[in-house]
C-alpha positions in Angstrom: 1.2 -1.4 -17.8 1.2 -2.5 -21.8 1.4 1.7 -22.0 4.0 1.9 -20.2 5.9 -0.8 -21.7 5.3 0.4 -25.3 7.1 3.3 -24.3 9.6 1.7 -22.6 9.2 3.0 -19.4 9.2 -1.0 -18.1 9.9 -4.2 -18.6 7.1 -7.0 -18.6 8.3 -10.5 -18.1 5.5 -12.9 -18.2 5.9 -15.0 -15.0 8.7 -13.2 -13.6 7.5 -9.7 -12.8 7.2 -6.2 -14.3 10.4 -3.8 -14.0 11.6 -0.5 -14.1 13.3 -0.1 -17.4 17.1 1.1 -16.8 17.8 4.9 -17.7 20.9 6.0 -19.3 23.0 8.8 -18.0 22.2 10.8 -21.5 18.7 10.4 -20.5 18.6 10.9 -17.2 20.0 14.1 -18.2 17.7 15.2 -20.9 14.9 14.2 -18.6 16.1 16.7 -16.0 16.5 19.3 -18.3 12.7 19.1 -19.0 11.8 18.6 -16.1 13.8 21.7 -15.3 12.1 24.0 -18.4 9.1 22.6 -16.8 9.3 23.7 -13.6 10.5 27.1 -14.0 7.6 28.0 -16.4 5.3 26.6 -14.3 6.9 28.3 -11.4 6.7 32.3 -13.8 3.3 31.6 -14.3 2.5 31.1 -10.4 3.9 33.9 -9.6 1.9 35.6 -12.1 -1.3 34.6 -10.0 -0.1 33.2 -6.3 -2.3 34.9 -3.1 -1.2 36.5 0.0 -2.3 33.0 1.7 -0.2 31.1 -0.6 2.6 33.2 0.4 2.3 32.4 3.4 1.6 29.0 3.1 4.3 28.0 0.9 6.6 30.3 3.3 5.6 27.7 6.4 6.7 25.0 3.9 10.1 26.7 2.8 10.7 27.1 6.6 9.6 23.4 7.6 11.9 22.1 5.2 15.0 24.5 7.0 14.5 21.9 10.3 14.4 18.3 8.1 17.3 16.6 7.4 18.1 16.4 4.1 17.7 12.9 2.5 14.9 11.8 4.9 11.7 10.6 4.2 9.8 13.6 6.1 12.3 15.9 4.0 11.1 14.2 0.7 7.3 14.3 1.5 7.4 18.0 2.2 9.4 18.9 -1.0 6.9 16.8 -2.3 4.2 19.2 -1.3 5.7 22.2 -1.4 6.4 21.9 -5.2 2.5 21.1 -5.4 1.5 23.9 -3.2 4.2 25.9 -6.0 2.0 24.6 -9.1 
């Protein structure tokens, strides 16, 4: 938690609690741009060395996710893991 608040990722109030430090539009958009570069070179290189089972695996993810509704918490945990299965 002191690492975390040294880089101001939260807020530490003695006696009160520990909270999520507020993030600014400006850097809520920078951090998706990284996350974006991120994601897409992690995604080339992947491809680069992925199996036939993966395939097929992340395939039965991709089509999973079709059915959920969007939003939900089933929805979120298997975009979750597809991503990981992806990396």
């Amino acid at each position: 938690m002191i690492r975390l608040e040294r880089e101001n990722f939260v807020v530490i109030k003695p006696q009160y609690g520990t909270f999520v430090s507020e993030v600014s539009i400006e850097k809520g958009r920078e951090i998706c741009d990284v996350r974006s570069l991120l994601e897409s070179y992690a995604a080339r290189i992947a491809a680069e060395k992925i199996t036939e089972k993966q395939i097929a695996s992340l395939q039965k993810s991709f089509d999973h996710l079709d059915v959920l509704e969007k939003g939900s918490e089933e929805y979120s945990n298997c975009d979750n893991e597809t991503s990981a299965l992806s990396l």
